[in-house]
N, C-alpha and C positions, 0 to 999 in steps of 0.2 A: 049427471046422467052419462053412461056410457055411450062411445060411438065407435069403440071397435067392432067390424066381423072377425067369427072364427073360421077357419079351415076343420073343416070337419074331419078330412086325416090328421091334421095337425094332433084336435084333441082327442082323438082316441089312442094314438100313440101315448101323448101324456098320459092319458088317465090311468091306461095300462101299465104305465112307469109307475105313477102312484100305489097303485094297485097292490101291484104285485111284490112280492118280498126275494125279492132276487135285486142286487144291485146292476144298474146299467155301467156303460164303461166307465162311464166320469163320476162314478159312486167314491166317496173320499168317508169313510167311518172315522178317520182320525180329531180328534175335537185340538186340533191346530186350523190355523187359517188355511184355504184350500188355494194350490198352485194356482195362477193363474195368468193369461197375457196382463203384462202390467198397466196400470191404468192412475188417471189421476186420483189424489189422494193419499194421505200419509198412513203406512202398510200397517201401523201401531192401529189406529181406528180403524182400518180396513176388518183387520184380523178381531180385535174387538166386537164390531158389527156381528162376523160372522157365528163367531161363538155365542153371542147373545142369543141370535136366530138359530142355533142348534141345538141349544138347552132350553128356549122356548120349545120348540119341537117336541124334544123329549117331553119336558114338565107335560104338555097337552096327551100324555097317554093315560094321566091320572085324569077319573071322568070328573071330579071333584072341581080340579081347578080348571078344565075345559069350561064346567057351568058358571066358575065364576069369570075367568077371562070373559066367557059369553054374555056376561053381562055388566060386565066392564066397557064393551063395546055398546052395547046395543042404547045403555043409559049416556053413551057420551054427546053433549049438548053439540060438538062439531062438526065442521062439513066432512059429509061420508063418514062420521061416528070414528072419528082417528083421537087417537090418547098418547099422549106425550108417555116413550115410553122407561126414560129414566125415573117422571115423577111416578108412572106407574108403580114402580120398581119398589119405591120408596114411601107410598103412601103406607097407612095404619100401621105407622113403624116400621116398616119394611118387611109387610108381613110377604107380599109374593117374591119380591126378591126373597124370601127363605124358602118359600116351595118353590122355587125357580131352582134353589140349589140342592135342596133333598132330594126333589126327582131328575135332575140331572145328576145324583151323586159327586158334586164339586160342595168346595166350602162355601161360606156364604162370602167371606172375602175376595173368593176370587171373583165372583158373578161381583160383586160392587165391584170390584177393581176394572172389570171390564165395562159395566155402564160408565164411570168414568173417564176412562182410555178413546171410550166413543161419541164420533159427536153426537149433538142428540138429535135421539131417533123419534117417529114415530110409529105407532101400529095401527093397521087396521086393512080390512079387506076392500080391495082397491076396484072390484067389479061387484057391481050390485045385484047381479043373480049369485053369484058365491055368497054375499055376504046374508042374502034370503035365505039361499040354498044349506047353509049350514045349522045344524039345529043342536049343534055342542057335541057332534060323533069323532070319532077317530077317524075320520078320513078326510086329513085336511093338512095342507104342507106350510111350512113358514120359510120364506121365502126373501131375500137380500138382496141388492141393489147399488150400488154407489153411483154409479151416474146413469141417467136416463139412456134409455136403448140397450145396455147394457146387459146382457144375459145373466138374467136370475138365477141363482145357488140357495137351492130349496132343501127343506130337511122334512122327511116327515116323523112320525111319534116314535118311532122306534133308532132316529138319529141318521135312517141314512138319507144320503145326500144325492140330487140332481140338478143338474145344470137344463134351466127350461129354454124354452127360447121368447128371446128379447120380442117376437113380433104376435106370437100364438100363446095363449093362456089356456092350459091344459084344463080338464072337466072338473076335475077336484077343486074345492074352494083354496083359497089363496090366501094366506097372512101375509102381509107384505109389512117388513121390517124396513125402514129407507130414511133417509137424512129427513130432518122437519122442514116442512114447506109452511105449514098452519101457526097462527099465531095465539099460543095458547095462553096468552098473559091476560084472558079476559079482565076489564075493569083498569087495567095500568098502562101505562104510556108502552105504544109496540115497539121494540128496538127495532120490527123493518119496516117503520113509515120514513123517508126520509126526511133529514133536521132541515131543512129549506123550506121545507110542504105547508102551505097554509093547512092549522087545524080544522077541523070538522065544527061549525057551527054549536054551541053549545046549548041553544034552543032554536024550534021550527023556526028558517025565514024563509022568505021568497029568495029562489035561486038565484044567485047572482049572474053578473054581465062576464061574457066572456068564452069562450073556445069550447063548444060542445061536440060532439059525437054520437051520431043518431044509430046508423048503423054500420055494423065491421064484418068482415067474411075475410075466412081462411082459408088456404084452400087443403089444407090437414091441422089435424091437432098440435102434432110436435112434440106428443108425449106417448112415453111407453107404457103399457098395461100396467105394470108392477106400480106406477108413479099415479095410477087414478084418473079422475078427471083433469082436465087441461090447467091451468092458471095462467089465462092470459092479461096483458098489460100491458098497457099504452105509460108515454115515458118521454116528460119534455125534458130534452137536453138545451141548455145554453153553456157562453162563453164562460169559463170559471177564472175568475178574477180578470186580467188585462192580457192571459196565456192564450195561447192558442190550444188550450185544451178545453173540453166540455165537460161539466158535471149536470147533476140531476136534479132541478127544479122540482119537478112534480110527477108521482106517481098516478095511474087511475088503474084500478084492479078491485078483486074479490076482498083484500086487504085494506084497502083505503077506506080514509072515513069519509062521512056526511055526501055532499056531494057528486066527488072522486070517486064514490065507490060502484061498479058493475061487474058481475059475474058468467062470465061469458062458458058454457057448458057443451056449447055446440057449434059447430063450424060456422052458425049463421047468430047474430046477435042482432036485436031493433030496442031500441030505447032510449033513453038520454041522461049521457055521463058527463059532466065536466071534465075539462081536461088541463086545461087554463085558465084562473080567471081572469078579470078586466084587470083588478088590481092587482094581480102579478105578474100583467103583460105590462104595465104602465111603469111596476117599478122596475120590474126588466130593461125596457126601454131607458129608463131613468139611469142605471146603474152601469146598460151597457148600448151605448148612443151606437148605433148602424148597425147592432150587431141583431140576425136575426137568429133563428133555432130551430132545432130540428126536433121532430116526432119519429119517434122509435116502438118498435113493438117487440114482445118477446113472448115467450113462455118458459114463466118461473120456474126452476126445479130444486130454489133452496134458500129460503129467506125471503119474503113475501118482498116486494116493495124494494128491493136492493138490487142494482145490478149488480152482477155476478158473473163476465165475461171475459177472456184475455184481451187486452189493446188490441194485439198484431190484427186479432182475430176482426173485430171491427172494424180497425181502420184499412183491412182488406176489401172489407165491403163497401165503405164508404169512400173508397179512393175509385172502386169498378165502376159504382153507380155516379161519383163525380163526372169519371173518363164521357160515361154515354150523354150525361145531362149537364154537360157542365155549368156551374152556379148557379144552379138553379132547383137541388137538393134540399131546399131547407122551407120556413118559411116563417111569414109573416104577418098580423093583424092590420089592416087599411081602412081606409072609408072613401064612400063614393057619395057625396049629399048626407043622407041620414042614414043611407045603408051602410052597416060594417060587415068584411067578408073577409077571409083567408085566404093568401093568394102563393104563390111559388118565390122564395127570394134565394139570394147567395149565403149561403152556409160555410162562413170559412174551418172551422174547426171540424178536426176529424181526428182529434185524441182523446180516449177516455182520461178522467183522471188516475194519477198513479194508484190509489184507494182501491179501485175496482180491480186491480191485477191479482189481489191476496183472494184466491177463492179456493172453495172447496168442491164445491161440484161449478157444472158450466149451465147456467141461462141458455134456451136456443133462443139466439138471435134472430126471428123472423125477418124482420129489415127496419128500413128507412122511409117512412111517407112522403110523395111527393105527388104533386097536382098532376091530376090527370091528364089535363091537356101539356103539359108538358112528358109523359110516359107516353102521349100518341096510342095510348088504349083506356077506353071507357067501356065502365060496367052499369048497367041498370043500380038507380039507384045511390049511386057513389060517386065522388068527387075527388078522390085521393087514393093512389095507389101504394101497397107495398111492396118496394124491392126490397129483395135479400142478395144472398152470394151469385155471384153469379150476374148479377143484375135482373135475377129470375124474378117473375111474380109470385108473392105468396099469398098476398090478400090488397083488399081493400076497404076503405071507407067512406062514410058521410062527416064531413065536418063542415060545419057553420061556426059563426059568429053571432051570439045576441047581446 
């Protein structure tokens, strides 16, 4: 579910951009990759990307493959009806990659050479009044992305090109072309659960003992219109070997299985997600004697269950919120009598491992959770606070121990 407003200048400007068949300034007709401030990302995919979503564009003038595209979406089993769109490309022999490249007048090698060249992408319409709103007409833009926030480069059917804005979603419905966030290997092991993660229960049992999560509040999404609904993820870091670097234990997200998994849609979440269990605090403990760990939150923008962040970028953050809190950043499973509860300990590591530096797009880093009464602010409800950059707050939540 979406939780953006619009600017109602905002989208009448667009739509009259849409609209209308006059190109704006930043209109580019050349079917080369379009100039742009440079950005992360290798300019081979970048350029790839773009031409994809421009002869998408085009191909959608034919009313034919509109209605099937349209129902390519509308049949897809995934969250917000998105479809991987290489295998798109490739499914019944590659028949829309061939009308992808008739109505684009390109060969059909090139259009493969470009799904190749690209990482893989997804499609599908990223706000759920567009995706109602369209009924398979010619008035509807496709539109690119490489990293979140990022100002969209949209083409509509007849290939020309505008540059939308990163914060306002114009009136016309939206194809958003954008790097895969969804895990579309339904039935096979996901390459973004991480290899550490206890599996997901193989039949019903009673939940296990260990680090849950009632409820979380943010205080923004962290994701840009073109990117859809949010993916947020909570993310135990510990010690990684004897180093003073941290890897990733355990995910819990929209992604995760059995327990681990919750889908958080809206800036306010209540339910109950595992986060830790007993037996991975125990072998934790076991593997790595005094050392405690930290709870990280993000939202994903490229690989479900993976972090995807630079070091510097991190350990900037975690070096501010050490300065204000010092050792007292991380934390740790106790018992008082027969009660167990989650308490604030010293977190000495604050490197990701070297792993996490190779990315393509960037994860936003929301922050670092740490005990309330040590943040010196309490929220209704919540017991642990998120820092981000800055030492800012960006959310909070409930964690217990059962």
């Amino acid at each position: 579910m979406s939780i953006r407003t619009h600017s109602l200048g905002a989208l009448a400007l667009a739509a009259t951009l849409a609209a209308c068949d006059r190109n704006p300034p930043t209109a580019n007709n050349s079917d080369a990759a379009p100039a742009a401030v440079p950005a992360p990302g290798s300019a081979i995919q970048r350029g790839a990307m773009d031409r994809l979503t421009r002869r998408l564009a085009r191909a959608l003038a034919d009313p034919a493959f509109r209605l099937h595209l349209k129902g390519q979406l509308d049949g897809s089993p995934f969250a917000e009806h998105k479809l991987h769109l290489q295998k798109l490309l490739q499914a019944s022999n590659g028949q829309m990659l061939k009308e992808v490249a008739r109505l684009s007048a390109v060969s059909e090698a090139v259009v493969e050479a470009d799904a190749k060249d690209a990482i893989p992408l997804e499609i599908y319409f990223p706000l759920p009044e567009h995706r109602a709103e369209w009924a398979g007409g010619a008035e509807v833009l496709v539109a690119s992305a490489w990293e979140d926030h990022e100002a969209p480069v949209a083409y509509n059917v007849k290939g020309r090109r505008y540059v939308l804005s990163p914060d306002e979603p114009p009136r016309v419905p939206v194809l958003a072309v954008v790097p895969v966030e969804t895990n579309f290997d339904a039935g096979a092991v996901s390459e973004a659960t991480c290899t550490t993660c206890e599996p997901p229960p193989s039949s019903p049992l009673p939940p296990p003992g260990g680090l849950y999560m009632t409820y979380s509040h943010f205080i923004q999404d962290f994701e840009g219109w073109l990117k859809g609904s949010p993916e947020f993820e909570i993310h135990i870091l510990g010690q990684s070997g004897a180093s003073d670097s941290l890897r990733d234990y355990q995910c819990a997200g929209a992604s995760a299985g059995g327990y681990y998994r919750f889908d958080q849609n809206e800036l306010d979440w209540r339910g109950s997600v595992l986060l830790f269990s007993q037996t991975q605090l125990n072998n934790y403990k076991t593997a790595h004697p005094n050392q405690n760990f930290r709870i990280i939150a993000l939202e994903d923008d490229d690989t479900a269950c993976v972090i995807k962040f630079d070091d510097d970028r991190f350990r900037t953050v975690i070096a501010t919120i050490q300065s204000q809190y010092p050792n007292l950043t991380g934390a740790k499973d106790t018992t008082s009598g027969i009660i167990k509860f989650l308490k604030r300990a010293n977190a000495l590591q604050k490197i990701l491992s070297a792993a996490y530096s190779f990315i393509t797009t960037q994860d936003d880093l929301i922050g670092n959770a740490i005990e309330d009464v040590v943040a010196g602010q309490f929220f209704a409800g919540a017991n642990w606070v998120v820092k981000g950059e800055n030492a800012k707050t960006n959310g909070w939540f409930k964690l217990e121990m059962r």
